[in-house]
C-alpha positions as CSV (number, residue, x, y, z in Angstrom):
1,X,109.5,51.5,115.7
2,X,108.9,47.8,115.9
3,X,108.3,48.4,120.2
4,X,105.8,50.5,119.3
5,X,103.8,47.8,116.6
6,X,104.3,45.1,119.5
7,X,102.9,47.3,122.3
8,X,99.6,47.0,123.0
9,X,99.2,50.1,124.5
10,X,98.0,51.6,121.7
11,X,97.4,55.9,121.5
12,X,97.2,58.1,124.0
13,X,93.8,60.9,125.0
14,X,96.1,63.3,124.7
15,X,97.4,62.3,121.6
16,X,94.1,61.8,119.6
17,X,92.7,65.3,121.0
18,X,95.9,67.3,119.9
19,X,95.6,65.7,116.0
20,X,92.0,65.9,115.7
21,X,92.4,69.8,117.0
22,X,95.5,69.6,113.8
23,X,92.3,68.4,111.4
24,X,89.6,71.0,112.6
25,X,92.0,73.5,112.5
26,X,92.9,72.4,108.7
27,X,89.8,71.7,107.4
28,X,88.4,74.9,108.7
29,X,91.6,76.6,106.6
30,X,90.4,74.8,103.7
31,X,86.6,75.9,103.7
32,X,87.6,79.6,104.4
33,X,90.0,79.6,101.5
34,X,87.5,77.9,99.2
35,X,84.8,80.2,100.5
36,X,87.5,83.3,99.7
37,X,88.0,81.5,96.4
38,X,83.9,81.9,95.4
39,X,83.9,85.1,96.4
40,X,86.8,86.5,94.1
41,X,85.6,84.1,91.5
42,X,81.8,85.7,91.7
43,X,83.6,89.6,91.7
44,X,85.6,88.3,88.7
45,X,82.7,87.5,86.5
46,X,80.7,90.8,87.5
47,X,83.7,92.7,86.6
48,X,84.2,91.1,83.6
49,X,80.5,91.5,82.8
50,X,81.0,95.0,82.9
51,X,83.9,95.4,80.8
52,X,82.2,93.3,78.2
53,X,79.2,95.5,78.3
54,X,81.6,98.9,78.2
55,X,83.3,97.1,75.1
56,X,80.2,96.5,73.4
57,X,78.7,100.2,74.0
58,X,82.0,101.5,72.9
59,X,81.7,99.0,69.2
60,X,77.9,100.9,69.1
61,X,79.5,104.2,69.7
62,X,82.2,103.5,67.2
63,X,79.3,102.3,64.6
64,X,76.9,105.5,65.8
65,X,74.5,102.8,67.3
66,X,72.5,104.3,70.0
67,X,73.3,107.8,70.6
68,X,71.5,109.2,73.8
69,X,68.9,112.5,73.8
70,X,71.8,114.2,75.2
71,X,74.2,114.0,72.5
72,X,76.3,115.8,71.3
73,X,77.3,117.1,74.9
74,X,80.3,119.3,76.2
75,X,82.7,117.6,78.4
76,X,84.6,120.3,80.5
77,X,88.2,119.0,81.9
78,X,90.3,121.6,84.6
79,X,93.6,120.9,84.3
80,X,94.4,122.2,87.8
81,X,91.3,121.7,89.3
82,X,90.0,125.1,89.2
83,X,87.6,126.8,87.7
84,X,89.1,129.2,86.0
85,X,88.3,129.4,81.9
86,X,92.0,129.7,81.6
87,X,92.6,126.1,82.9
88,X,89.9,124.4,81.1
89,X,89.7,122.2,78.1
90,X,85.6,122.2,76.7
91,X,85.1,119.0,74.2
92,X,81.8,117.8,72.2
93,X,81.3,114.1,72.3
94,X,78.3,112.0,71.6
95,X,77.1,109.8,74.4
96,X,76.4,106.1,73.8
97,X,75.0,103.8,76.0
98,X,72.1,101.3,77.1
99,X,68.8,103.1,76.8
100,X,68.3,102.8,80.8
101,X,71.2,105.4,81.4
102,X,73.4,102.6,83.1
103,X,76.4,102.5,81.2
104,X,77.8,105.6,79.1
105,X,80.3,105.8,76.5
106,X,81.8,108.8,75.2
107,X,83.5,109.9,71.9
108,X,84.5,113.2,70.4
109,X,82.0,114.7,68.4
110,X,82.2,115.2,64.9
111,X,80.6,117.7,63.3
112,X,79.2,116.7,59.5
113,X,79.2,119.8,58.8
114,X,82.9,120.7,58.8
């Protein structure tokens, strides 16, 4: 150690290429991982945007805010796939959503009547 703070010599090429190719290298890690870091952040907020949004139609829907044109609707669910009667289940809901027909929220119908 104390050769090397008398010498006079100083650094080698060699040695100043290899650790500035060491900094390039990790800066270049560093910018791609923030960059990866914006990215998820940014897909993040739009997904949580859009749950907000489904919660909110879903408060409407519970309130009866809102109902589309095209309530009540039947909802048709196969239980195997088919589309055989036999394997079907038919359920009325009302749709709720934004009046542009973006985002849609179901519930079961209930008929006043009954």
């Amino acid at each position: 150690m104390m050769k090397k703070l008398r010498s006079r010599r100083g650094e080698t090429l060699t040695e100043i290429l290899v650790s500035l190719a060491i900094l390039v290298l990790s800066i270049s890690l560093l910018v791609t991982m923030i960059m990866s870091a914006g990215k998820i952040t940014e897909e993040v907020k739009t997904q949580d945007k859009n749950y907000n949004e489904e919660a909110s139609a879903a408060e409407r829907a519970e309130r009866g805010d809102i109902l589309t044109d095209e309530s009540p609707a039947t909802v048709v669910i196969s239980l195997d796939g088919s589309t055989d009667s036999n394997f079907q289940v038919k359920i009325d809901v009302d749709i709720c959503g934004k009046e542009d027909g973006t985002l849609r929220s179901y519930k079961k119908h209930e008929d006043p009547d009954t």
